[in-house]
C-alpha positions in Angstrom: 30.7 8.0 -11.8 32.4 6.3 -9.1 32.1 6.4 -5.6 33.6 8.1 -2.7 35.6 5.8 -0.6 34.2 6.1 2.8 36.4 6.8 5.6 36.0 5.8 9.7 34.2 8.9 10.7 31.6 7.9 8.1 30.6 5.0 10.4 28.2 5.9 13.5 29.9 5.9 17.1 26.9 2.4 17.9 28.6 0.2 15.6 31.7 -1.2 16.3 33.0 -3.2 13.4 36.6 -3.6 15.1 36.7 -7.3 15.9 35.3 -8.2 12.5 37.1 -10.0 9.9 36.1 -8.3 5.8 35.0 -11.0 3.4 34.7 -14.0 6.5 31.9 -15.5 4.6 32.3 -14.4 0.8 33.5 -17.2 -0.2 30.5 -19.5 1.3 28.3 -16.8 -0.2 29.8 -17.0 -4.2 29.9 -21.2 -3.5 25.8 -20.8 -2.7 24.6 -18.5 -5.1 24.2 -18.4 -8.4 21.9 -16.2 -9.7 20.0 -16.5 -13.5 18.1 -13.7 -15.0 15.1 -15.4 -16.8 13.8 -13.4 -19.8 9.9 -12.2 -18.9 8.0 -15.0 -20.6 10.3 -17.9 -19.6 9.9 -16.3 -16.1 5.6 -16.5 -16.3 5.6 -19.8 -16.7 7.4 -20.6 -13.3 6.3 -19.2 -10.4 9.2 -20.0 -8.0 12.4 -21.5 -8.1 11.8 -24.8 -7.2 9.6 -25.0 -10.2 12.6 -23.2 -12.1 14.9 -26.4 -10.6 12.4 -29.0 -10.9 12.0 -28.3 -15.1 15.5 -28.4 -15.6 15.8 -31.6 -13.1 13.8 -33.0 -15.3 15.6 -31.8 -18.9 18.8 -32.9 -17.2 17.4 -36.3 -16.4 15.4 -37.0 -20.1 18.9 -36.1 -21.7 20.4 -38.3 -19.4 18.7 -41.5 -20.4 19.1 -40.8 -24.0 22.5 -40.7 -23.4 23.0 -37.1 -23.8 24.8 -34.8 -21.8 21.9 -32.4 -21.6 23.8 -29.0 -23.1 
C-alpha cells in the first residue's frame, strides 16, 4: 500500500519551509551512518556500541598482525 503524496495545504500555516533546501544534509547523513542489525544473542553480549566497535577493533587488529586482512 503506498502512500498518499502530501500536498502544500497538508502543511500547517506555523511552518514555513520556503527558504529550505530538500536533502541539504543527506548526503553527510548516509556518509555518518551505517546502521547493523545484530541478531538477539550477539546483541546480549554488548551492551553499547562502543563495546560493539571496540570487539571488532580488536578482531580487525589480531587479523592484522597475522597478516590477515580480517574478512
Amino acid at each position: 500500500m503506498s502512500k498518499p503524496e502530501s500536498s502544500a495545504s497538508d502543511v500547517r500555516a506555523e511552518y514555513d519551509f520556503s527558504g529550505g533546501t530538500r536533502g541539504k544534509y543527506a548526503d553527510r547523513y548516509a556518509r555518518g551512518s551505517n546502521v547493523v542489525v545484530l541478531e538477539p544473542d550477539v546483541a546480549a553480549a554488548f551492551p553499547t556500541a562502543e563495546a560493539v566497535n571496540a570487539a571488532l577493533r580488536d578482531h580487525l587488529r589480531e587479523h592484522a598482525e597475522r597478516g590477515k586482512t580480517g574478512v
